[in-house]
N, C-alpha and C positions, 0 to 999 in steps of 0.2 A: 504494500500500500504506500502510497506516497507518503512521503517524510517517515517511515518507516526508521528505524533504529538502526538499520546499518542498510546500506545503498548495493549491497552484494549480496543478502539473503533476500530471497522471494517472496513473496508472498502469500495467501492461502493459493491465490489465484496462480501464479509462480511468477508477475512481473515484479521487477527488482523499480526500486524509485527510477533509476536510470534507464530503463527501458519506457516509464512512463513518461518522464520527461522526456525523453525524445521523440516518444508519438506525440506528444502535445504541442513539441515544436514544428513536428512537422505535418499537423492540423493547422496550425497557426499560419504558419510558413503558405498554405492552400487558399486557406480563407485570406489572403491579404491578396495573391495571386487573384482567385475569385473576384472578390470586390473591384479589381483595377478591370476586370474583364467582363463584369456583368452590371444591370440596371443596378438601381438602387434596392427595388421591390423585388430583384432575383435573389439579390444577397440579402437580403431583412431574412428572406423566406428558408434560403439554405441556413442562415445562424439558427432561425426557429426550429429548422428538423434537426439540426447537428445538436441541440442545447437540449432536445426530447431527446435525442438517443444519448447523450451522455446522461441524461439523468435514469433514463432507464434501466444504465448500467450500473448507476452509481448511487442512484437515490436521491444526488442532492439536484433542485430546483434551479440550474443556469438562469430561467428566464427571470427568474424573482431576483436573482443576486447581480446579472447584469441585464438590466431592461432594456427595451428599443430606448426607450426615454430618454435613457444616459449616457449623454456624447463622449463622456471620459471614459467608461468602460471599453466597447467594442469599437 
């Protein structure tokens, strides 16, 4: 799990912090890509399905924690 106690043991799941950190840079890394290359309403829409399927996976609420609202967040 991320920030996990040591960055070299796995987790239940078996990702190490640094395996997670790297997919989530290289999410990031996409969606910035994305946005330069799509409307505005194409990328509002992909952050919306991307923020449900990580919370599906994870439980926690993306859309509550960073809103459309919030220019500083996304």
């Amino acid at each position: 799990m991320l920030l996990s106690t040591s960055e070299r043991n796995p987790d239940v799941d078996g990702a190490t912090d640094e395996a997670v950190l790297a997919a989530a840079e290289t999410l990031g890394e996409e969606l910035a890509a994305a946005k330069d290359e799509s409307s505005e309403f194409a990328f509002t829409t992909m952050v919306m399905q991307c923020n449900e399927a990580i919370g599906d996976e994870t439980g926690i609420d993306y859309g509550s924690v960073c809103g459309a609202d919030d220019d500083g967040c996304c």
